[in-house]
N, C-alpha and C positions, 0 to 999 in steps of 0.2 A: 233867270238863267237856270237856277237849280231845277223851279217845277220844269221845264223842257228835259232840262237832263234825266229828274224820274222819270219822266212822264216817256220819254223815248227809249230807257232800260226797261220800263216795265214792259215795253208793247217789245222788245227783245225778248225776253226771259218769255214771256207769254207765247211769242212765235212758234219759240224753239221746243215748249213744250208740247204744242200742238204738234209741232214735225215730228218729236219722238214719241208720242202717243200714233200716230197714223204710223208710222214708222213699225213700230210694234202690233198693231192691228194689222197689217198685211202680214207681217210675220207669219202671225198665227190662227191668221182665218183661211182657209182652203178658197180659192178660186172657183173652182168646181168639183160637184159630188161627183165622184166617179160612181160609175156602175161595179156591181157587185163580179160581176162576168169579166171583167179585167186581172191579166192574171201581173204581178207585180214581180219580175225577174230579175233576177242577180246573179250573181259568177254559181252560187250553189243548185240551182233550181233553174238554168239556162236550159241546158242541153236538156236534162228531163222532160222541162217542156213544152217543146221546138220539136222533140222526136216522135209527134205520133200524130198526124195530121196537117191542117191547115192552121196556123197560125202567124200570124200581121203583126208582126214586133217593131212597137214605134221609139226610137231612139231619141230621148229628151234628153230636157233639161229644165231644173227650175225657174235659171234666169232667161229662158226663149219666149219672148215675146209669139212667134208664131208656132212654137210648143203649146202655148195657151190656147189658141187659133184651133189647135186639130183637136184638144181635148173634146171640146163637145161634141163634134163629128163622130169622133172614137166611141164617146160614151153613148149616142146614137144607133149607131152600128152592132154592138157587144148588147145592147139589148133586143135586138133585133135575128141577129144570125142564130141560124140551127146548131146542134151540138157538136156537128161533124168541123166547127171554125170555130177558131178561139182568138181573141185577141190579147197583144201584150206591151206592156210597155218598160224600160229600160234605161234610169237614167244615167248618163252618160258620163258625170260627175263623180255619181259611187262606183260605176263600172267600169272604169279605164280602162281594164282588160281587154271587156269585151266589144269597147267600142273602136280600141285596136284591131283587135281581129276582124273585126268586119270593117274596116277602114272608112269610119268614118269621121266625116272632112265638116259635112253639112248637118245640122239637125232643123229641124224634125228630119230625119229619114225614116223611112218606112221600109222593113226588110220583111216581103213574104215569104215564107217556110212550107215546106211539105215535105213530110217525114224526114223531119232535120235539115233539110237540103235547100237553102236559096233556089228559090226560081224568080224572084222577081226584087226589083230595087226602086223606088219612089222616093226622091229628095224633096221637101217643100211640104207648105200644105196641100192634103189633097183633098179632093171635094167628097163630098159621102155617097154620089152616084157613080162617079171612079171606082173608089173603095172597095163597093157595095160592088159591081163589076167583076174587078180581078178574086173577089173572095170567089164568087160565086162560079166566077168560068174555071178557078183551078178546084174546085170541088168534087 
């Protein structure tokens, strides 16, 4: 009875270590390399900029599963587009503000810009030939 007893704490205590080791490795390992062309916006550095061109502000989040979904698309994209389109992203956690103001309900959303100004709104993920599309036809 006792070796049962070790024998079933140990393979506990062991589990749980493993769950907090992975646990802790998601934590700290990034998903994916972002592209260098991603611009990283917040309540200081919003409006700046959003005012001078085309820019595709993608409204996250850490815990969105299909946040993770558009990342590579995005990073896709941002190395590909000319200088006149910029992409950015926003997440929605540290920016409560901003994700107020723009009333957002759903994330991923994607909010297109031209010179400050919303002209276009995309909830969900969106595919990189879409994307690639509205960048290009509001250019």
């Amino acid at each position: 009875m006792n070796t049962t007893l070790i024998l079933l704490s140990s393979g506990f205590v062991i589990f749980f270590i493993y769950l907090y080791y992975n646990y802790n490795k998601r934590q700290y390992t990034p998903i994916e390399t972002e592209n260098d062309k991603i611009i990283h916006l917040n309540v200081t550095n919003f409006q700046k900029e959003i005012n001078k061109g085309i820019v595709l502000v993608d409204f996250w989040a850490e815990w969105c599963m299909p946040c993770k979904t558009q990342d590579p698309i995005l990073n896709d994209i941002a190395g590909k587009i000319n200088e006149e389109a910029r992409i950015g992203k926003l997440n929605v956690d540290d920016c409560q503000i901003l994700a107020t103001k723009f009333d957002i309900r759903t994330i991923p959303t994607l909010i297109l810009f031209k010179d400050g100004k919303e002209i276009d709104r995309f909830t969900g993920v969106m595919q990189k030939e879409f994307l690639w599309e509205q960048l290009n036809q509001n250019n």
